[in-house]
The first five atom37 places (N, CA, C, CB, O) and aatype in JSON, in Angstrom:
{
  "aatype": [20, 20, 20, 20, 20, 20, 20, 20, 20, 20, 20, 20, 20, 20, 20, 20, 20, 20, 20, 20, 20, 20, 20, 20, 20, 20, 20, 20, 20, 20, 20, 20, 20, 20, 20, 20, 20, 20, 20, 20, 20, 20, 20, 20, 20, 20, 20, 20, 20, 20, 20, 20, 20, 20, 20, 20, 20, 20, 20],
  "atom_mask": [
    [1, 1, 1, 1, 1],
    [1, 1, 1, 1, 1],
    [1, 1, 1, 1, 1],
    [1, 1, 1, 1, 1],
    [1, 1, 1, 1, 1],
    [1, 1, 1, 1, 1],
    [1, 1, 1, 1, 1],
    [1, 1, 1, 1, 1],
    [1, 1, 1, 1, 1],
    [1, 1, 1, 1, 1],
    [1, 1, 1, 1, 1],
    [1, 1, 1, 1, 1],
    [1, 1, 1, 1, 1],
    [1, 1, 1, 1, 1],
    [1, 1, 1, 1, 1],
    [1, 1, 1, 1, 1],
    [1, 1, 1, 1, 1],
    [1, 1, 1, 1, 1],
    [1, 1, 1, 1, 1],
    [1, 1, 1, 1, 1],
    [1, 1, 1, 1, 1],
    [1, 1, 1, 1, 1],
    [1, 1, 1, 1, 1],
    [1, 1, 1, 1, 1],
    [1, 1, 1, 1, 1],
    [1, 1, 1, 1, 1],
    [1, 1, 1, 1, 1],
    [1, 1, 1, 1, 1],
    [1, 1, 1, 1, 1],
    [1, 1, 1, 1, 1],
    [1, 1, 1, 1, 1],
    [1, 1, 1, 1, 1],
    [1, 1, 1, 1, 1],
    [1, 1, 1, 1, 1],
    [1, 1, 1, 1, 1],
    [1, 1, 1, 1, 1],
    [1, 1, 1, 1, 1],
    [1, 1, 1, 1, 1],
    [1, 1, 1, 1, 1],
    [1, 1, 1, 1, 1],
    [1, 1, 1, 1, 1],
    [1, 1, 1, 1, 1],
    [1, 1, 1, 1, 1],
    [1, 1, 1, 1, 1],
    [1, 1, 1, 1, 1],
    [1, 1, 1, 1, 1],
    [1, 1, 1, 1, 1],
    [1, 1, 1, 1, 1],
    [1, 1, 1, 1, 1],
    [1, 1, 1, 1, 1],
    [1, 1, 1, 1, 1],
    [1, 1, 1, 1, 1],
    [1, 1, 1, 1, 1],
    [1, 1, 1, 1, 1],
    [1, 1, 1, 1, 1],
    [1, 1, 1, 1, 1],
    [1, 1, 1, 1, 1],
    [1, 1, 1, 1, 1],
    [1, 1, 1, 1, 1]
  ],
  "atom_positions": [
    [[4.88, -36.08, -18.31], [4.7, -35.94, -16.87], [5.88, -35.2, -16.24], [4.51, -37.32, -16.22], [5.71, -34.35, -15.37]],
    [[6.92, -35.49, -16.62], [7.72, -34.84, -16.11], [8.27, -33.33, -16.61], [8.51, -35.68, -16.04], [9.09, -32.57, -16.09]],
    [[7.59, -33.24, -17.65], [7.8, -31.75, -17.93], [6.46, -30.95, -17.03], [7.74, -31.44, -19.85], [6.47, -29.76, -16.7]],
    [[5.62, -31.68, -16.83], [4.63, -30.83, -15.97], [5.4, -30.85, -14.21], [2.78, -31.72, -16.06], [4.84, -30.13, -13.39]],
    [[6.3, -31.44, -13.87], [7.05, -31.17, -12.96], [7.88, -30.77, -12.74], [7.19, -31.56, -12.61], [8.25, -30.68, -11.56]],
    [[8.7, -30.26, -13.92], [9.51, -29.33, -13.78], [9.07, -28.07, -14.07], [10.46, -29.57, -14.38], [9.74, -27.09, -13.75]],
    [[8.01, -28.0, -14.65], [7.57, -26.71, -14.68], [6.76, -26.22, -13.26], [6.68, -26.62, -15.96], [6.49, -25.04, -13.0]],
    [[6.5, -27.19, -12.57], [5.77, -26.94, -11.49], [6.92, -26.71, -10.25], [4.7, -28.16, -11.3], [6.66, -26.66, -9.04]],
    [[7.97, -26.62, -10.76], [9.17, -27.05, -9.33], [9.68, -25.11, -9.79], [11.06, -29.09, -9.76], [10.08, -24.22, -9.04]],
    [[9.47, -25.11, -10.99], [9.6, -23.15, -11.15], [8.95, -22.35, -10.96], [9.72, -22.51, -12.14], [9.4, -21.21, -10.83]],
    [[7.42, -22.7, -10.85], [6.63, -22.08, -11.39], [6.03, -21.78, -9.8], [5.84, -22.81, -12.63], [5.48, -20.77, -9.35]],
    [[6.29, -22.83, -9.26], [5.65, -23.21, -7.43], [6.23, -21.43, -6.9], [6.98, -25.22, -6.14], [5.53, -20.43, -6.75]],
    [[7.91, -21.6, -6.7], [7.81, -20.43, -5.83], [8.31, -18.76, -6.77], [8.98, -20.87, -4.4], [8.51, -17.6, -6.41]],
    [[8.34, -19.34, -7.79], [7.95, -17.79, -8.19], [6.37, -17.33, -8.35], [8.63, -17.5, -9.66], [6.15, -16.13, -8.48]],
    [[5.48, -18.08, -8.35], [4.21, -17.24, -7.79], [4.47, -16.72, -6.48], [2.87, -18.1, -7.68], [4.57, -15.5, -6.32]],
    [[4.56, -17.45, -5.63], [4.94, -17.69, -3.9], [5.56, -15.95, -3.82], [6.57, -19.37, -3.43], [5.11, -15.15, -3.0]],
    [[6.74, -15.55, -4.93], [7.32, -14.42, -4.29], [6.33, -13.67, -5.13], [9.0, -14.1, -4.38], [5.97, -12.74, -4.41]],
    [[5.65, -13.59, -6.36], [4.69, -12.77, -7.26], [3.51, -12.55, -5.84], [3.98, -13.83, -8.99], [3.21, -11.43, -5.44]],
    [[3.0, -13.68, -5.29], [1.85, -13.04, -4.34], [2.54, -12.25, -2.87], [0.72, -14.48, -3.81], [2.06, -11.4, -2.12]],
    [[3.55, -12.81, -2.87], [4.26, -11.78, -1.82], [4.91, -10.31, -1.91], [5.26, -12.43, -1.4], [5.14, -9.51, -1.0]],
    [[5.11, -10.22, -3.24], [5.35, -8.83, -3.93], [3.61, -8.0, -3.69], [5.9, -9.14, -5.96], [3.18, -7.09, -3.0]],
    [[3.16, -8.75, -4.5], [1.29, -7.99, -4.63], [0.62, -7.88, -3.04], [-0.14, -9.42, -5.74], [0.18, -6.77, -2.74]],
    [[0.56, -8.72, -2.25], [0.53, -8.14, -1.21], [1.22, -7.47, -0.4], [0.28, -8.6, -0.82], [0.67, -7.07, 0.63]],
    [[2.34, -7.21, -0.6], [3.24, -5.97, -0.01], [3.07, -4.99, -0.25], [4.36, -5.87, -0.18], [3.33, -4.07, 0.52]],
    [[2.34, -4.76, -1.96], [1.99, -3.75, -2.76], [0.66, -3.42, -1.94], [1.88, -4.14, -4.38], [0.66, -2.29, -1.45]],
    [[-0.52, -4.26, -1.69], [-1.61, -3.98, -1.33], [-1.04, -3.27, 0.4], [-2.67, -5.43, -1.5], [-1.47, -2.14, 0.64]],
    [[-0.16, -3.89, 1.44], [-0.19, -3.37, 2.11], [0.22, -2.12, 2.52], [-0.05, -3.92, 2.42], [0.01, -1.58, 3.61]],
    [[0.96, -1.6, 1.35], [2.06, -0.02, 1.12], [0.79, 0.83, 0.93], [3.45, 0.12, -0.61], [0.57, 1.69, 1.78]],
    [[-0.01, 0.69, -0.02], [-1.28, 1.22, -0.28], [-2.15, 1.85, 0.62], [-1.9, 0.37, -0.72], [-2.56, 3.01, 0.64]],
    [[-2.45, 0.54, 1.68], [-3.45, 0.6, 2.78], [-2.78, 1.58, 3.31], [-3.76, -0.62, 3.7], [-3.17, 2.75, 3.22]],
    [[-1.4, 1.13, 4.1], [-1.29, 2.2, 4.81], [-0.34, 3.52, 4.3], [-0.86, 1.67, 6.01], [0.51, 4.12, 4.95]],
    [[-0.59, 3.66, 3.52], [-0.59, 5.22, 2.7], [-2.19, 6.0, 2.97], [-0.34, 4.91, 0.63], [-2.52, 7.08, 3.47]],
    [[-2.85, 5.0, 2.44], [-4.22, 6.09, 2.37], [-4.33, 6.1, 4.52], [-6.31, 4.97, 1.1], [-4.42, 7.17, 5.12]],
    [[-4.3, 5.17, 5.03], [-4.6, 5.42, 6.29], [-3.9, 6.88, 7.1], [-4.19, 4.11, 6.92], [-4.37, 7.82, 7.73]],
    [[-2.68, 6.48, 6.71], [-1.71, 8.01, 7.02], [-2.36, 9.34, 6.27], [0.1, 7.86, 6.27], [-2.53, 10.35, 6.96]],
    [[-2.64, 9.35, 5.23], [-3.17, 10.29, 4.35], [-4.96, 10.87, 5.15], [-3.25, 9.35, 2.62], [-5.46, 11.99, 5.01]],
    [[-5.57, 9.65, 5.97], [-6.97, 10.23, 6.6], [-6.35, 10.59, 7.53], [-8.28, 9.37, 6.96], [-6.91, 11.67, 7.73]],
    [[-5.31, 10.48, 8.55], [-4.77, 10.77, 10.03], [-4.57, 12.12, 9.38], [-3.28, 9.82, 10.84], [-5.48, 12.83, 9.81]],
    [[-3.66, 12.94, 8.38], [-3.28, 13.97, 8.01], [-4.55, 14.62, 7.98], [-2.49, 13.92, 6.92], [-4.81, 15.51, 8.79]],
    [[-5.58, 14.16, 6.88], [-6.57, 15.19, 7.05], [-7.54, 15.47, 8.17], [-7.26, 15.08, 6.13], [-8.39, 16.36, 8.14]],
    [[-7.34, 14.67, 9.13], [-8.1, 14.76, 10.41], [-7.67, 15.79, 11.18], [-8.04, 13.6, 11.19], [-8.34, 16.75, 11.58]],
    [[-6.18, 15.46, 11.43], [-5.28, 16.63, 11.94], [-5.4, 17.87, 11.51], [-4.05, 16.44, 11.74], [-5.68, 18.7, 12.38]],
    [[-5.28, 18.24, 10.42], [-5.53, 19.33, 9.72], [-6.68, 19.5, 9.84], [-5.21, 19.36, 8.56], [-6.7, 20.44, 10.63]],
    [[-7.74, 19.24, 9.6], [-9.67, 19.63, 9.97], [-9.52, 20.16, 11.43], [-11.06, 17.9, 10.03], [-9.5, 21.33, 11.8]],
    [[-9.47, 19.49, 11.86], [-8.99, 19.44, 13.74], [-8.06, 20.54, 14.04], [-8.01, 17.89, 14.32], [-8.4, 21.1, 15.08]],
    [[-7.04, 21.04, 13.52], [-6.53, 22.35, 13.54], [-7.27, 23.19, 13.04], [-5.45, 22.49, 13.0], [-7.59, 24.15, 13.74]],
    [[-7.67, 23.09, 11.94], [-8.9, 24.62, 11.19], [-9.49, 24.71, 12.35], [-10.35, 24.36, 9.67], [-9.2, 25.59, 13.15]],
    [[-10.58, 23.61, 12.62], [-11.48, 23.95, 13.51], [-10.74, 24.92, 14.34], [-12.06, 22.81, 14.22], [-10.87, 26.1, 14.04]],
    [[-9.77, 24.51, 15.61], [-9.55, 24.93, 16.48], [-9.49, 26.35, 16.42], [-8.71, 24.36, 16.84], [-10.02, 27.17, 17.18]],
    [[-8.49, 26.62, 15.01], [-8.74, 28.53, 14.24], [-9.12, 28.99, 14.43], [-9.09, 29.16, 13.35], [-8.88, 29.99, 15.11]],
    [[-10.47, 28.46, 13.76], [-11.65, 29.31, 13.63], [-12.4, 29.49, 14.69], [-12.44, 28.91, 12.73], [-12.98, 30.58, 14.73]],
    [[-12.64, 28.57, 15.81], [-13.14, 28.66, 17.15], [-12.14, 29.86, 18.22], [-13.1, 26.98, 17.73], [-12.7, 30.55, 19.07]],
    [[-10.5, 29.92, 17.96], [-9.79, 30.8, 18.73], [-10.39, 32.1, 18.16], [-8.17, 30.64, 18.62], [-10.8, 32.88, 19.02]],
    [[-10.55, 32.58, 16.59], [-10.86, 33.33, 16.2], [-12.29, 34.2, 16.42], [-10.56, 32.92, 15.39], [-12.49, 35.42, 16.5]],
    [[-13.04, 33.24, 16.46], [-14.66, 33.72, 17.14], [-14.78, 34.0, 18.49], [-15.78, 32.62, 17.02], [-15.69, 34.69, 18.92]],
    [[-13.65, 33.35, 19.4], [-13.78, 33.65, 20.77], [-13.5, 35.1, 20.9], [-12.86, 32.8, 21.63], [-14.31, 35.82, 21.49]],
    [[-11.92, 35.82, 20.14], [-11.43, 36.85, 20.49], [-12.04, 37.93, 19.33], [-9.91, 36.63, 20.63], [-11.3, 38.28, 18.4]],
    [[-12.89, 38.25, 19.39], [-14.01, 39.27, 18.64], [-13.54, 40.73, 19.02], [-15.76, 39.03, 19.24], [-13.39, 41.18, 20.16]],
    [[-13.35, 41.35, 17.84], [-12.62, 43.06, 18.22], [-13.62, 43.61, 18.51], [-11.84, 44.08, 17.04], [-13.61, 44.8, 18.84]]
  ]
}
């Protein structure tokens, strides 16, 4: 019994920082790809604008 409590008195908060590592990981992720759709929006959203300045001013 008491080796199942000492293993549980180690074991308690190093998961504790293991799930706090993995979700830090999951949240670096998220907002990577979120920044990464803002970029390509911006950029679509500039082409467009291009190609619309470009069709307006017709030689």
């Amino acid at each position: 019994m008491r080796d199942i409590e000492a293993a549980a008195r180690l074991l308690g908060p190093a998961l504790i920082v293991l799930l706090g590592g993995l979700i830090g990981l999951m949240m670096a992720g998220l907002l990577s790809g979120v920044t990464e759709l803002g970029q390509a929006a911006l950029n679509r959203g500039r082409d467009r604008g291009a190609d619309n300045c470009r069709r307006s001013h017709k030689p």
